[in-house]
Phi, psi and omega in degrees: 000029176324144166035065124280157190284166192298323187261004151264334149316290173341271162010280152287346170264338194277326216250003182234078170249059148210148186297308180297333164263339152317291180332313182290357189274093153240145218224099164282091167205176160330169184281136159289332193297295193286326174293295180322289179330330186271286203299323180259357183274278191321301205031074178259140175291326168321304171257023170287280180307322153282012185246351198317338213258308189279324144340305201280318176269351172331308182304295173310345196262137169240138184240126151288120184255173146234130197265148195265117168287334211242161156283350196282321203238012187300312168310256198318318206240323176345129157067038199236140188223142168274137161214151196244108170292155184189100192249128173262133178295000000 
């Protein structure tokens, strides 16, 4: 899901929200690191609500960033992280 808005994660976390379907969740996106991050520099109520869900799981997510070797491929992939959600049952 690279360079998505902030409410199609949401979405998707909002819409598997019990620990037996987070657990199954690895999610190729934006950094969640960098939305936190947006959400305490700005603290805008706009991106407060739409982030609520990805807020909420942040703790649980272990993030891999990946770095863009190239300017070729920069548009696309900036700032996109593997994250493995991990909820203890």
């Amino acid at each position: 899901m690279p360079q998505c808005e902030a409410e199609s994660y949401d979405n998707l976390v909002q819409a598997n929200w019990r620990t037996e379907r987070l657990n199954n969740i690895v999610l190729f996106g934006d950094s969640f690191r960098t939305y936190e991050q947006h959400v305490s520099e700005f603290r805008s109520s706009t991106l407060v609500d739409s982030s609520r869900h990805i807020l909420a799981v942040r703790k649980f997510t272990r993030e891999f960033a990946i770095k863009t070797v190239s300017d070729d491929y920069f548009g696309a992939f900036h700032d996109s992280s593997w994250h493995f959600l991990s909820l203890v049952a």
